[in-house]
C-alpha positions in Angstrom: 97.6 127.0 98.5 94.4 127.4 96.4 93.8 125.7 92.9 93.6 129.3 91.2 97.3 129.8 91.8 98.5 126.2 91.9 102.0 125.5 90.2 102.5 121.9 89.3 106.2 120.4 89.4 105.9 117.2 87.7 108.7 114.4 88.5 108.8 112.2 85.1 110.1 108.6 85.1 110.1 107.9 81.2 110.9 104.6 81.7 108.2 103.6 84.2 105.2 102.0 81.3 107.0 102.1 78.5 103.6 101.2 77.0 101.8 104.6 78.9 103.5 107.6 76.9 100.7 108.2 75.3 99.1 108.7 78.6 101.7 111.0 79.9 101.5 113.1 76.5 97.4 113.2 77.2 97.7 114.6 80.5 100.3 117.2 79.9 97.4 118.1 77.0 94.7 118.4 79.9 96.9 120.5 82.2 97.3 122.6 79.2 93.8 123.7 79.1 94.1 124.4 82.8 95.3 127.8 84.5 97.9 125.6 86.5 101.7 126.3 85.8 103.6 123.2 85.0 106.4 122.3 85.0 108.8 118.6 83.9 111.9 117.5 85.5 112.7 114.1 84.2 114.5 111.5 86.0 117.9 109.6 84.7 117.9 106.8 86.9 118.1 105.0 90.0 118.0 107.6 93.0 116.9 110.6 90.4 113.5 111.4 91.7 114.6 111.7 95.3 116.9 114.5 94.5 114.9 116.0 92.5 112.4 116.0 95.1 114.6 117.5 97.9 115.8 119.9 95.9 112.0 120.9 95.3 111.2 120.8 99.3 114.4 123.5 100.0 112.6 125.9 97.6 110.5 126.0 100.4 107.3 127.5 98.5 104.0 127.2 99.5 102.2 127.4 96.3 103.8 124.4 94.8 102.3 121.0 94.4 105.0 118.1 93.3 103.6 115.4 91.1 104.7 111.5 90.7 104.3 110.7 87.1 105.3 107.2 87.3 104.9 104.0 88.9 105.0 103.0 92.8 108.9 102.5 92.6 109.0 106.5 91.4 106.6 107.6 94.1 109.1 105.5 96.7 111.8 107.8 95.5 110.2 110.9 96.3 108.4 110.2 99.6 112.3 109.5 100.7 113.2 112.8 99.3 110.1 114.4 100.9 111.4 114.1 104.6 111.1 117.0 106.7 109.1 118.9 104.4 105.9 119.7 104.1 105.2 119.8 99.9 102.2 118.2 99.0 102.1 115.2 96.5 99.9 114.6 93.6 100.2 111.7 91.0 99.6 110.6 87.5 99.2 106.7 87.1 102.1 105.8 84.9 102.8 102.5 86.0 102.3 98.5 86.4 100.4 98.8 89.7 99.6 101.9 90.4 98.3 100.9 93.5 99.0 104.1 95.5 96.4 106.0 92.8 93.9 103.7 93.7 94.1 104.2 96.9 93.4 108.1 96.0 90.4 107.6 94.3 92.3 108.5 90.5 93.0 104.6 89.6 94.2 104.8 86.1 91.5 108.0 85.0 94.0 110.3 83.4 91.0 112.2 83.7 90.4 111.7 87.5 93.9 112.6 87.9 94.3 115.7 86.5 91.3 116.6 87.7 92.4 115.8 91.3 95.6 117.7 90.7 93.9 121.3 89.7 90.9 120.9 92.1 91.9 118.6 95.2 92.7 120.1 98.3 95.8 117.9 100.4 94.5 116.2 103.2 97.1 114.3 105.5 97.5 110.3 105.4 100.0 108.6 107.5 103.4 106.5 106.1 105.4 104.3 107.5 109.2 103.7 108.3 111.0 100.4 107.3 114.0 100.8 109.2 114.9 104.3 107.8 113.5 104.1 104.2 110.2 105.4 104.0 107.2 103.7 102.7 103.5 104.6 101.9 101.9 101.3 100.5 103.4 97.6 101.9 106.3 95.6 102.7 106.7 92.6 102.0 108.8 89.2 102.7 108.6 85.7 101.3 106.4 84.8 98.2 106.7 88.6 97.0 110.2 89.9 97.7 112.2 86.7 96.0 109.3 87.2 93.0 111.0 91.2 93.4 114.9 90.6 93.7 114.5 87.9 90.7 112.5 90.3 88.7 114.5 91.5 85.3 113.7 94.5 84.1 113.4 93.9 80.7 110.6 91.7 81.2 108.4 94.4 83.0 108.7 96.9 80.7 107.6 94.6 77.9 104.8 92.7 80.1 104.3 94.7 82.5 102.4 92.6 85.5 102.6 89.3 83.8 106.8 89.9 84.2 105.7 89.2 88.3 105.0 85.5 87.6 107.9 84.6 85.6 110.1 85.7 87.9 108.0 84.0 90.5 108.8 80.6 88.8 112.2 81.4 88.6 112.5 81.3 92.0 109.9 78.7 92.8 112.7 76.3 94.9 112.9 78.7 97.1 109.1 79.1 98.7 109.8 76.1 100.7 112.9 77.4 102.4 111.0 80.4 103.8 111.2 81.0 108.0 110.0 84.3 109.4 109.4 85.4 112.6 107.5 88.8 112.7 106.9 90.5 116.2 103.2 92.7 116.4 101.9 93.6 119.9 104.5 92.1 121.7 103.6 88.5 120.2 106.3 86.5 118.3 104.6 84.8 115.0 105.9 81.9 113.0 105.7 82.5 109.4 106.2 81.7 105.6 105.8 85.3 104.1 104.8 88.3 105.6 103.1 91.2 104.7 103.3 94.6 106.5 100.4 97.3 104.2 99.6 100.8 104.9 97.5 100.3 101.8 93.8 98.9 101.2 95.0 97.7 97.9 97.8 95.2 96.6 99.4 94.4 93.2 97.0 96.3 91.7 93.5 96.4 92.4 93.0 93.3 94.8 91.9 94.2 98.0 94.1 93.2 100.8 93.3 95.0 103.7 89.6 95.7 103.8 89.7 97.8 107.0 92.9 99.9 106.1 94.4 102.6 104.0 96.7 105.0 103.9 94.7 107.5 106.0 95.1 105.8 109.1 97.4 105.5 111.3 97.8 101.9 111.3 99.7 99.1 110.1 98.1 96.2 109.0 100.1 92.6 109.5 99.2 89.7 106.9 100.9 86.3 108.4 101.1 83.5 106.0 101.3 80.2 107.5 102.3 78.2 105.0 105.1 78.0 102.2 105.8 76.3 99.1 104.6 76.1 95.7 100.9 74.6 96.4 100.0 77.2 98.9 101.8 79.8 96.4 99.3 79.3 94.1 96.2 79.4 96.7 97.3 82.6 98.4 97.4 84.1 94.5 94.1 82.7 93.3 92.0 83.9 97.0 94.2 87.6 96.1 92.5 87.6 92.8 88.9 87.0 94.6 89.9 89.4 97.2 89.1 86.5 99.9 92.9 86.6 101.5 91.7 87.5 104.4 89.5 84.6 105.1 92.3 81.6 104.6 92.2 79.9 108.0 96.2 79.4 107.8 96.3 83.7 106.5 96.3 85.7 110.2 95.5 89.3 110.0 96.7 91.7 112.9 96.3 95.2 113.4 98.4 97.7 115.7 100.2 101.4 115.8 103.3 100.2 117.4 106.8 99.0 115.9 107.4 95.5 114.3 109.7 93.4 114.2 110.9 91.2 111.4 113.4 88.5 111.5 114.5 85.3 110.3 117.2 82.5 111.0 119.3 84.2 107.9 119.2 87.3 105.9 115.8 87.0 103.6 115.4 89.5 100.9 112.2 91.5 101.6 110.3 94.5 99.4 109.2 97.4 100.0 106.2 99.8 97.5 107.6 97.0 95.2 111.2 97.6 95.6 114.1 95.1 97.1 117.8 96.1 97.9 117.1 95.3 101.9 116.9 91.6 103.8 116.1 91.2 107.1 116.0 91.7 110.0 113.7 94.7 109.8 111.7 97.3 112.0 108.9 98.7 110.9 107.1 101.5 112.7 104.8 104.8 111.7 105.8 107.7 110.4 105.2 110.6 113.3 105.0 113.4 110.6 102.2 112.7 108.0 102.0 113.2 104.3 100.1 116.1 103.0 98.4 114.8 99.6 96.3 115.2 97.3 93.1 112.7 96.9 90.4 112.7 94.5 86.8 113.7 96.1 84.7 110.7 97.2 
């Protein structure tokens, strides 16, 4: 595949920033002044983008680049629907968090991201499995995962990352009922809420891993001591100064083998921003890696 004969198959949530149409319409407007062919499948709902996306991968051609137009919870769809096959992935930052097109270098350019779509080249990063759904940013359980399951979504579409605190006070009572016991290396932790990232970036664009990202073949471990509302709100405010990593109770590990997640009763956890699973958990790497395409540093 070359960028002179690239053709573009763009996977469209249009309900994924309700508030970014505008940005969608000014992208397809840039593509248009490129020699790329493009073409829009929209999706109808839950589920959507991952048959769309395995329907793309048994067309089995190799001059065709599929595109996420949408939020992290679209681009979970299709990296489920891109198993066993090799089609690489492009995006076009559509939603709340877009943390995945950080991670590529685009951010929220519309620019930088059609740019990286007609001129990148797909280099390989690594994903991981959380028992068998597949995930290319974080997991997460405790102070983020009930925030998820309690999250209506009404609210995000009309405030967008604000809608992630109400629904964290919704379920405030619950951060002091939170047990975990997460297994890295062959050491059993004790912990309040855990978080498992392939990603250098969380929520957004708070570093949370300084030393990872989705090019390595590595799984960062974030253990969180504590629990309750008090330490709720520290962990947030050393996020927004990107100093998590330095909280004497926050323990960072690092390792390339499976984990374990676990707790005395099912806990809800989330995964690229998306619950529907509880514990217990396995995490491990993804053997076969992820062809995509990432803006040039």
């Amino acid at each position: 595949m070359t960028p002179a004969n690239r053709r573009l198959v763009i996977i469209h949530n249009p309900t994924s920033g309700m508030r970014n149409k505008s940005r969608f319409s000014k992208a397809l407007l840039r593509l248009a002044e490129t020699e790329c062919e493009v073409e829009i499948l929209k999706t109808t709902g839950p589920g959507h983008a991952t048959m769309l996306t395995q329907e793309l991968v048994a067309r089995n051609d190799p001059d065709l680049v599929l595109v996420a137009a949408g939020g992290d919870g679209t681009i979970s769809e299709i990296l489920n629907g891109l198993k066993g096959g090799d089609l690489p992935l492009g995006v076009i930052p559509l939603g709340t968090a877009n943390v995945l097109a950080r991670e590529l270098g685009v951010g929220v350019s519309i620019e930088k991201a059609v740019d990286t779509l007609v001129t990148a080249l797909p280099v390989p990063v690594y994903t991981a499995l959380a028992n068998d759904k597949r995930f290319l940013l974080m997991l997460g359980a405790g102070y983020d995962s009930l925030a998820v399951a309690a999250m209506r979504s009404d609210q995000k579409k009309r405030f967008g990352a604000i809608a992630y605190v109400l629904a964290a006070m919704r379920v405030i009572a619950g951060f002091r009922n939170m047990k975990l016991e997460v297994t890295v290396n062959g050491v059993r932790h004790s912990a309040g809420s855990v978080i498992i990232t392939k990603a250098k970036y969380y929520g957004g664009p708070f570093v949370i891993a300084p030393d990872g990202g989705i090019e390595k073949p590595q799984l960062d471990v974030l253990i969180f001591r504590g629990s309750g509302a008090v330490n709720a709100i520290r962990y947030g405010m050393a996020l927004l100064l990107n100093r998590i990593n330095r909280l004497p109770d926050v323990e960072m590990l690092v390792t390339d083998t499976a984990i374990s997640l676990t707790s005395p009763a099912p806990f809800p956890c989330q995964c690229d921003g998306d619950g529907g699973f509880e514990t217990p958990v396995n995490i491990s790497l993804d053997p076969q890696p992820l062809m995509i395409l990432r803006a040039a540093i």
